[in-house]
N, C-alpha and C positions, 0 to 999 in steps of 0.2 A: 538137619533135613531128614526126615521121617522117611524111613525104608520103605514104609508103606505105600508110598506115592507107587512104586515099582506095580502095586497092584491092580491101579487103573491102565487096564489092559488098550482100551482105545484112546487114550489119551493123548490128543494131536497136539497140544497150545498148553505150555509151564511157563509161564513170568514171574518172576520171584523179584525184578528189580525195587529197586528203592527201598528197603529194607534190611532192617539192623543185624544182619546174620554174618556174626565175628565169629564163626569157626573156621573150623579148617574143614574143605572140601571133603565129603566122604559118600561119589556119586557114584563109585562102580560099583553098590548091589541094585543100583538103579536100573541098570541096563543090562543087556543077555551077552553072556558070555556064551562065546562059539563052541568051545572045549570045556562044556559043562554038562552035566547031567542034568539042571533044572534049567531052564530056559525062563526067562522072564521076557514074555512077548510084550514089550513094550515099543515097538518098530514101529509102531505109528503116529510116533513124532514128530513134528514137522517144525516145530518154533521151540527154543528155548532160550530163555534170557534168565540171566540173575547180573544183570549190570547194574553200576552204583550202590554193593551192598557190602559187607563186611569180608565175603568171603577172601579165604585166604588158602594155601596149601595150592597143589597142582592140577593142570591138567589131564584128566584120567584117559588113558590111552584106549579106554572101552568107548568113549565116545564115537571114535570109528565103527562101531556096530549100528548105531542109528542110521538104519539105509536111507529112511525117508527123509532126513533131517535136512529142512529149507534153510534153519535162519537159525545163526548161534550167534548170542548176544552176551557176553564174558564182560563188555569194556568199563572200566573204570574200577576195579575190585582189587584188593589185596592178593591176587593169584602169582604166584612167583613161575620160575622150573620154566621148562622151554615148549615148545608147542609140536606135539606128538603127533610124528607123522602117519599116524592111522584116521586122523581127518583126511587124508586122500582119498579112504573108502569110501565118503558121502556123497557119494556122487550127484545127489541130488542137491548138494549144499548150493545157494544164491547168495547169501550174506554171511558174511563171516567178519564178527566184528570183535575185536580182541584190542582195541587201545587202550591206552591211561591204564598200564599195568605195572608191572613188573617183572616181566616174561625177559629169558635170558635167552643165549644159543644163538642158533641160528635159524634160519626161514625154510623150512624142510621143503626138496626139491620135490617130494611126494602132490605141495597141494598143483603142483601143474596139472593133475587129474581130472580135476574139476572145471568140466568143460563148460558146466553151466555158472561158476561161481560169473557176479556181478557185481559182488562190491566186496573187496577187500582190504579190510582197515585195519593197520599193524603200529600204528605212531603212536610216539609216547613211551617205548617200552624200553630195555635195554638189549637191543639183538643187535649181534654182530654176523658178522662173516657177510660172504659177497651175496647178491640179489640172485638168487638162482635162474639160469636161463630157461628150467624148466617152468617157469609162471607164464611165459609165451604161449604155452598148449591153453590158457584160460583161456580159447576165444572167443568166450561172451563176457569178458570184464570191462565192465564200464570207467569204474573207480579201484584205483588201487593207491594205498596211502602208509606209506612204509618212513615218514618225518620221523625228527626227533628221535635218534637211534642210532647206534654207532656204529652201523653195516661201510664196508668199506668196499676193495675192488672197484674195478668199471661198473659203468651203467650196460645192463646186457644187450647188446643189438638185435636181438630176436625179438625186443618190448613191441620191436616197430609190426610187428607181426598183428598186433591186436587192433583188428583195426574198429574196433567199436570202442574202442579205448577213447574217453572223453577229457579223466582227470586222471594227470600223474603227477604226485609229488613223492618227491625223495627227498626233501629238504633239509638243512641241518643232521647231514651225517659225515662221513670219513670218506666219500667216494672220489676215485680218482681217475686220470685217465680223461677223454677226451668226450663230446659231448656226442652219440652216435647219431650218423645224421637219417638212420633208417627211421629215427621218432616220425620221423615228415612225413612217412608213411600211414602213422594214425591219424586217418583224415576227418575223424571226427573229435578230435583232441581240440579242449576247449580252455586246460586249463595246465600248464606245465612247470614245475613248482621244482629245481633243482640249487637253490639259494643255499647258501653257508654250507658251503663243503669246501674240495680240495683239487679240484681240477685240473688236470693239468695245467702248467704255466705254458705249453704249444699248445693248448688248444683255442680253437675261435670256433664263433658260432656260428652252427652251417647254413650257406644260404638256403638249401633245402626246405629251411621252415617257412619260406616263402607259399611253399603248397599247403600248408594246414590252415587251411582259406576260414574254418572256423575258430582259430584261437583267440579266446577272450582275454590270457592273463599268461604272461610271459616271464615269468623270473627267475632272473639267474643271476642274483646279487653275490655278494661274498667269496666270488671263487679267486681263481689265476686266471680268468680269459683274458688271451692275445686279439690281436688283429684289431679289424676295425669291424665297424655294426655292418652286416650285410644291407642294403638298399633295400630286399625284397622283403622283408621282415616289415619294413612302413605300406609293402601292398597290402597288407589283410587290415579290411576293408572294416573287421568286426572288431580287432584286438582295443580293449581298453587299457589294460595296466603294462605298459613296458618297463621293468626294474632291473638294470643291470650295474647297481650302484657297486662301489668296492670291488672291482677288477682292474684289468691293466690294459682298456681299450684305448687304442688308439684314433688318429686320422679325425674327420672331421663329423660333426653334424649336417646328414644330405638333404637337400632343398626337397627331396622325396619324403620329408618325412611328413609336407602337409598332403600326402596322399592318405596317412592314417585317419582318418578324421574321426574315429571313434575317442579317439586317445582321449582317455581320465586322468592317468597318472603316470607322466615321464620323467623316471628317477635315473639319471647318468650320473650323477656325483662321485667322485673318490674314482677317478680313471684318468688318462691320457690322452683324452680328446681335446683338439686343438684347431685354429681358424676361427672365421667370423660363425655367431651366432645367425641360423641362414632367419631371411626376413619372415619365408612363408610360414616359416612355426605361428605367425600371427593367426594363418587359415585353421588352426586346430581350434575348434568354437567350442569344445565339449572340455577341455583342458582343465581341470583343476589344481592339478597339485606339478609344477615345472620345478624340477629339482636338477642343476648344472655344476654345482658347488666343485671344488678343489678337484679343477682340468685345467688347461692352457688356452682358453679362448680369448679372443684378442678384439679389436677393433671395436664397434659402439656398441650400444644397446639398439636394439632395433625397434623405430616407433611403432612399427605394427604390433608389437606386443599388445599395443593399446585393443586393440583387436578381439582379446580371449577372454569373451566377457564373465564366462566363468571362474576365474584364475582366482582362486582363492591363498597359493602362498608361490609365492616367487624366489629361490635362494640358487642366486650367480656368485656368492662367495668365494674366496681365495680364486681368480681366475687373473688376466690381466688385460683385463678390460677397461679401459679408456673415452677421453670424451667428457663431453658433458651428459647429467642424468635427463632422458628426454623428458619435455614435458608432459606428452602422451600418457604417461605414467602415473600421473593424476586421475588420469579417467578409466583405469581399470577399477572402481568403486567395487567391485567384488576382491579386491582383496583384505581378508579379514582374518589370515593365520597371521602372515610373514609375510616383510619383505626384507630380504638380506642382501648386501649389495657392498657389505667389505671385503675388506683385503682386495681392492682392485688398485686402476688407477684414475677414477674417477673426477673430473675437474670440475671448477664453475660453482654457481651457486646450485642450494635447492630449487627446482622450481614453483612458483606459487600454487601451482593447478594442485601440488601434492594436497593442499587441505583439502582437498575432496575424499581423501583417504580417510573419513569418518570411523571406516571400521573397523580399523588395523587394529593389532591388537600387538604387534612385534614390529618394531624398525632397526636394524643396524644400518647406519652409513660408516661406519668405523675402518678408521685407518685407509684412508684415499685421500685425494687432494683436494678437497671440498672448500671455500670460502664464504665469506658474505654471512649476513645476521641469520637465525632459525627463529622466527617472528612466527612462518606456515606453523611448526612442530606445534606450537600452540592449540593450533584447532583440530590435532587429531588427538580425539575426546576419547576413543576407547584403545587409548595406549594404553597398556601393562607392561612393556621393558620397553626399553632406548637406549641405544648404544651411538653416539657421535664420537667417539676418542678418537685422536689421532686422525685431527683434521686442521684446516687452519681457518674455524669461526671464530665470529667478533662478535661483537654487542650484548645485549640482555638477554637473560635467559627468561623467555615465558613466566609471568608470573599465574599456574594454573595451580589447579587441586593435583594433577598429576607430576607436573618438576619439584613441585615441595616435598614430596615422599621418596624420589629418587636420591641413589646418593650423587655424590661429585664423580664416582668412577663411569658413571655414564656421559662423563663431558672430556675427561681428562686430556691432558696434550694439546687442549687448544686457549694459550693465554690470552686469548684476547677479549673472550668471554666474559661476563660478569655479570652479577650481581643487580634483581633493579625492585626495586618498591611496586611500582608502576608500572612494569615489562615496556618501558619506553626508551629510560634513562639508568645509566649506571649509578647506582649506589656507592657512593668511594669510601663508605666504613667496610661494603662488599666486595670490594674492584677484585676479581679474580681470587676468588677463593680457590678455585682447583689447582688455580695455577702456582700459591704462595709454595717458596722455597725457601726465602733468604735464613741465614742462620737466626738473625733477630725474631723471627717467626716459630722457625723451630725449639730455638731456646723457649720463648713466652708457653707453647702447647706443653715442652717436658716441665715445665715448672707446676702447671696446673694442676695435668694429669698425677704428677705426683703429690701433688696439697690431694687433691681428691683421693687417692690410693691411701695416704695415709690416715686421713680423717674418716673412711670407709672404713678399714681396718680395727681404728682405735676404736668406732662405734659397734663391731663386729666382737670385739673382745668385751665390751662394757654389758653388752645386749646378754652377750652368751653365760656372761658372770651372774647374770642375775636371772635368767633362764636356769642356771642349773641350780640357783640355790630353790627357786621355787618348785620346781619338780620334785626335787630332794625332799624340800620339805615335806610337799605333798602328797607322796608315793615314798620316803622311806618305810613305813609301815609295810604296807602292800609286798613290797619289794623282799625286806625279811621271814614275811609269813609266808610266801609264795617259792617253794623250793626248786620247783620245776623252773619256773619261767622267770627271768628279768626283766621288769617293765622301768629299771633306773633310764638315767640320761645314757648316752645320746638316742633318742628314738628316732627310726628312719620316715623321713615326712616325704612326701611324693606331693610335689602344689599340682592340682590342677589350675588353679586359678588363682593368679597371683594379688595376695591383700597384704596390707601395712597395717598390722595392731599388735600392741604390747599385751603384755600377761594382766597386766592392770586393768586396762581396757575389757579384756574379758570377764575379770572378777567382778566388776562393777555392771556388770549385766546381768549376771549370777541372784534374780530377785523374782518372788513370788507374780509378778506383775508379769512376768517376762516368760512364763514356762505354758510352753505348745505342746507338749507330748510328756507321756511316760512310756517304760517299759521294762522288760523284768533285767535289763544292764542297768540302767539310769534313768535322769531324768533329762529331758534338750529345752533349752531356753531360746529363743532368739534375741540376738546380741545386734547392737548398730554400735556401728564404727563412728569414729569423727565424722568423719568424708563422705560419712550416710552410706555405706557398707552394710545391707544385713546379711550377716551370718548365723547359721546355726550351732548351738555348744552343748556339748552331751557331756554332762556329768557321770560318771561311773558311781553307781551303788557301791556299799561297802559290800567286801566280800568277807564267806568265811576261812580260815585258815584251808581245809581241807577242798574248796571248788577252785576249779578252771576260770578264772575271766575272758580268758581267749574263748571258750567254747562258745556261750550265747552269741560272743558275737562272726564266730561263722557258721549261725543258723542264720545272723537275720544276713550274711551278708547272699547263703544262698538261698533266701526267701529275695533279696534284692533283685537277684540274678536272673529270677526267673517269672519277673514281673511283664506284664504285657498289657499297656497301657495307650493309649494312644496320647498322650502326652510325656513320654517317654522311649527314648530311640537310643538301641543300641547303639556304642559304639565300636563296631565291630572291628573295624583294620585297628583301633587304638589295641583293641583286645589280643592282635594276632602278632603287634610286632612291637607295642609299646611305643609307638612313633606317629609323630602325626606328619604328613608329608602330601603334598601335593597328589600324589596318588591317591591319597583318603578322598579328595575331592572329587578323585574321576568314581571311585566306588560310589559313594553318595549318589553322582550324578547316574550311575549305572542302575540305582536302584528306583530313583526317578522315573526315567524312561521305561522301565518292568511295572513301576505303578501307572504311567499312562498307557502304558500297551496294553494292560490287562484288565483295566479298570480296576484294579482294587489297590487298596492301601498296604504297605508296608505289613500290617498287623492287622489286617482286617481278621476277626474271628473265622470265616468260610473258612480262611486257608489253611486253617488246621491249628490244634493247640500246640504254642512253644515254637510255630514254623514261620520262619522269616520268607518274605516274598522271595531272597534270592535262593533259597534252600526249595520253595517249593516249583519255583520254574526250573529249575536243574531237576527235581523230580520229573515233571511233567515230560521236559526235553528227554529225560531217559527212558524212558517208557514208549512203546508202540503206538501213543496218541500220536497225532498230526501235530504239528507243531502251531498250526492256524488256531488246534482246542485253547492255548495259551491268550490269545486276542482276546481282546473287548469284544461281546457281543454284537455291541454298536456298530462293527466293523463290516456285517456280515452283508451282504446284496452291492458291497463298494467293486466298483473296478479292479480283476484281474491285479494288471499293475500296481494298482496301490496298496493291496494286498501284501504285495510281492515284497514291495518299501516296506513296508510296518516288519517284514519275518526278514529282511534285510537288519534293520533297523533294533531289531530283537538280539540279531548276531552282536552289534557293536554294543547292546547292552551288557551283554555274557561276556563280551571281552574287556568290558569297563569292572566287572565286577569278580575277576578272575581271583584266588584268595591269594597270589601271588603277586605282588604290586611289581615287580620288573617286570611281569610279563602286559600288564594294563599299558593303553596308550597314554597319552596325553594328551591335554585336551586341547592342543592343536588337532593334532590326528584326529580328535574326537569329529572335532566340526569338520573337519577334511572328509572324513567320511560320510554323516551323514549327506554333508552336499553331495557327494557320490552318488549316497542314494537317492535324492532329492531328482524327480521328473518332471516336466510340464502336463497339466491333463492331456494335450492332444495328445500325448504318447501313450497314455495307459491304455488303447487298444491295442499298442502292438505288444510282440509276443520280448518276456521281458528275458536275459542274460541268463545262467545258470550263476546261482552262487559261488561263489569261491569258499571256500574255508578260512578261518580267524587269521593265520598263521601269514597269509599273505596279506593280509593288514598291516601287521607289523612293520613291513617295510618301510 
């Protein structure tokens, strides 16, 4: 960074984000030092960001001299060291943004100073030590965001002080101790995020928070909470997300809770809640995501469920739950994550209304007491898993496109089952295939499987015998002349795509007729297989004693690398972990929804050369632009609200496309959310929710 900059004396606005600057910090002759003879009046700055760039090294502790300083933007950068409590001097500071670091220490009791700071963003980093009670003096803080961080001690009771205070997450740290119930005091609190810590094992939640009349998003998953849910928690009128999954609540669900009606997403799973499931959960009409899994609830399913016509995933698992499954349950047609509904003790047959369940995408009935044919399973057409084990079905198993690709471990433990040509009648060369045991059975499969094992083998040694003599042959030359490098057998081969041809096969393609390309390695022929396979086969030039073979070819592999093509797509998660996994498909689809948001392609030239769409919207998002400049033009003169969805809708793109695949959803959650964000037009005049941040996605 050029010392010179210190020269422009009026200089209000320095942005340096998004930009390649790997050094290490070297910002104090920027700024005037107090105990200096030269003064460098640079005090009249007001913004400075260098987030999302290379830098690295510390926070200069001359920072504090910037009286006027509105807005420091640090986040996302190689900056290590701990954060210098001479930022208390700035009195003028509003934004202070310092995530996705690598900041150490503790949270200096100094920035309580800052009477005007308004948004404080400290997550991601690794600070420890307790939340100073001195940040209560901030009373214009709106947001304050200290997640993802190893701070431990209580939560401090004086937070409750701030009462413009809107959003507080501590989330995912070491904080312990009892949940203070002064927070109920911040009566504009919208958003309260204390998930994955350590809570006391006495504490419960206080009913207090009954007064924070405006809470949008409640979480307080992962801890030790006792007791039972307060009542007054289901009066607020506005709360969307209730997650108190993975705690130790007790007692029951209160027939109060169809008072919520805002309610999105009611995650109690992994607690000690017990009693009937109350009916009027039916009146929650806004309901998407009803998560009850591994509690003690007992008695039916209640047909009002039928009732939530948004209910997109349903999971009452491990409970002991009883009954027949109601038929009502057909007609929630909005279910299209999941429905889970084992480890009860569910009786009776399925009932037929369930083929209305077109859109399901997930079924467990596993392990209940289930009888009678699965003839309905047939017509839910957008199955991808199924789970019936450990039931007691009979008859034929659907004969669809979907039960032929399943294995048997989605049927097992119920022998009665079988096998049918026709999905009418049992097949008796098939009768119960999940269910064979007998030794005559198991002897006949170890017989096979071992004919095959060793017929594999033998052909495995005969293949490799005449693989090495051919390589041999035709690189022992090379191999001698070439002192640096071994290009003998065994060479490491990586398939991406698996084919079946011999060494013969290819030599017999090896012909004037057959060559597509030259270049200064070789020559490439295109080769067909039997099985109508075309491949392509790059003959290697002869080399001379004293050249590299390896070099030419990693010029062209990084001329390969850095092609940009439109019929050509990276493959980027292949690239980061060598893996291709389920996750790769939520990134794909992450990069989709950035191409429809923005209207431009993956590689459209505008966005820059060598810049991938999701490289250049994390520019854009870092940067002082609105985050609306990212939208499609198209988009512009639309409703407030829908507006509001598309930069919702942008968030769960950024979170599909995280470079970290534990941290991406899946793509249940995926659709879970967008229905979230999914509104009726008559509502896009009203006024819409405040965002939540990514982190409470996760849930």
């Amino acid at each position: 960074m050029p010392q010179q900059l210190a020269n422009l004396t009026s200089l209000q606005v320095l942005c340096l984000q998004d930009n390649l600057i790997n050094v290490s910090c070297r910002w104090e002759s920027l700024y005037i030092r107090r105990n200096s003879t030269t003064v460098r009046p640079i005090t009249n700055l007001t913004t400075f960001g260098a987030a999302a760039t290379g830098l690295s090294g510390t926070i200069p502790s001359t920072f504090g001299n910037l009286v006027n300083l509105q807005t420091l933007a640090l986040y996302d950068t190689e900056i290590v060291g701990s954060i210098p409590p001479e930022l208390g001097l700035c009195l003028e500071l509003r934004n202070l943004y310092l995530h996705m670091n690598k900041l150490t220490g503790s949270i200096p009791p100094q920035l309580g100073k800052l009477q005007k700071l308004t948004s404080l963003l400290l997550w991601g980093n690794a600070l420890s030590g307790p939340i100073p009670a001195e940040i209560s003096n901030c009373s214009s803080l709106v947001i304050l965001d200290a997640s993802a961080n190893d701070l431990s001690g209580a939560i401090p009771r004086d937070l409750g002080n701030l009462v413009v205070l809107e959003q507080l997450h501590l989330s995912d740290n070491s904080l312990t101790g009892t949940i203070p119930s002064q927070l109920s005091n911040c009566t504009s609190l919208t958003a309260l995020q204390l998930d994955k810590n350590q809570l006391s094992v006495s504490g419960t939640i206080p009913s207090s928070f009954g007064n924070s009349t405006e809470l949008y998003a409640l979480d307080l998953s992962r801890n030790k909470l006792t007791g039972s849910i307060p009542e007054e928690i289901f009066s607020l009128k506005k709360l969307s997300k209730l997650l108190l999954l993975g705690n130790s609540l007790s007692g029951g669900l209160p027939p109060s809770v169809a008072h919520c009606q805002s309610l999105v997403r009611l995650r109690l799973g992994e607690n000690q809640l017990s009693g009937q499931i109350p009916k009027e959960i039916g009146q929650l009409q806004n309901l998407v995501f009803l998560d009850l899994y591994m509690n003690h609830f007992s008695g039916g399913l209640p047909v009002e469920i039928a009732n939530i016509t948004k209910l997109t995933l349903l999971d009452l698992s491990f409970n002991s739950l009883s009954g027949p499954i109601p038929p009502e349950i057909g007609h929630v047609t909005s279910l299209t994550i999941s429905l889970d509904l084992s480890s009860n003790s569910f009786t009776g047959e399925i009932p037929e209304t369930m083929e209305g369940l077109t859109q399901l995408q997930s079924l467990d009935l596993s392990h209940n007491m289930l009888f009678g044919n699965i003839k309905v399973l047939g017509s839910l057409t957008s199955l991808a898993s199924l789970n019936i084990s450990c039931n007691n079905f009979s008859g034929p198993i659907p004969v669809t496109p979907f039960f032929r690709t399943i294995s048997s471990s989605s049927y097992l433990k119920n022998p009665h089952l079988c096998e049918s040509a026709d999905g009418t009648t049992c097949s008796s060369s098939l009768m119960q295939k999940n269910g064979l045991k007998s030794a005559k059975t198991v002897a006949l499969i170890s017989v096979i499987l071992a004919s095959v094992t060793i017929a594999v083998i033998a052909s495995w040694i005969v293949v490799m015998r005449n693989h090495r003599y051919m390589v041999k042959k035709s690189l022992g030359a090379l191999a001698s002349s070439s002192g640096a490098e071994d290009f003998s057998y065994p060479w490491t081969f990586i398939p991406f795509q698996k084919l079946n041809f011999t060494i013969d096969n290819i030599l017999d393609c090896l012909k004037d007729e057959n060559v597509i390309g030259k270049g200064c390695s070789g020559i490439v022929y295109k080769a067909e297989m039997q099985n109508g396979d075309l491949i392509a086969v790059k003959k290697l030039w002869k080399t001379k004693q004293e050249e590299e073979p390896i070099d030419s070819f990693a010029a062209e592999i990084q001329i390969l690398g850095h092609i940009r093509h439109r019929n050509i797509v990276k493959l980027l998660e292949y690239g980061y972990t060598m893996n291709i996994t389920e996750k790769s498909d939520v990134y794909s689809y992450g990069v989709v929804l950035l191409e429809i948001l923005s209207g431009r392609s993956a590689v459209q030239p505008q966005i820059g050369d060598g810049l991938h769409i999701v490289e250049w919207v994390k520019k854009k998002m870092g940067s002082f632009e609105p985050a609306v400049s990212i939208l499609d033009a198209k988009l512009q003169g639309l409703p407030d609200q829908m507006v509001q969805e598309m930069l919702q809708t942008l968030g769960i793109a950024m979170f599909c496309v995280n470079s970290s695949p534990a941290e991406r959803p899946t793509m249940k959650e995926v659709v879970a959310l967008l229905m979230e964000v999914k509104s009726q037009p008559e509502e896009w005049g009203k006024t819409s929710q405040p965002l939540i941040k990514q982190s409470s996605a996760q849930s």
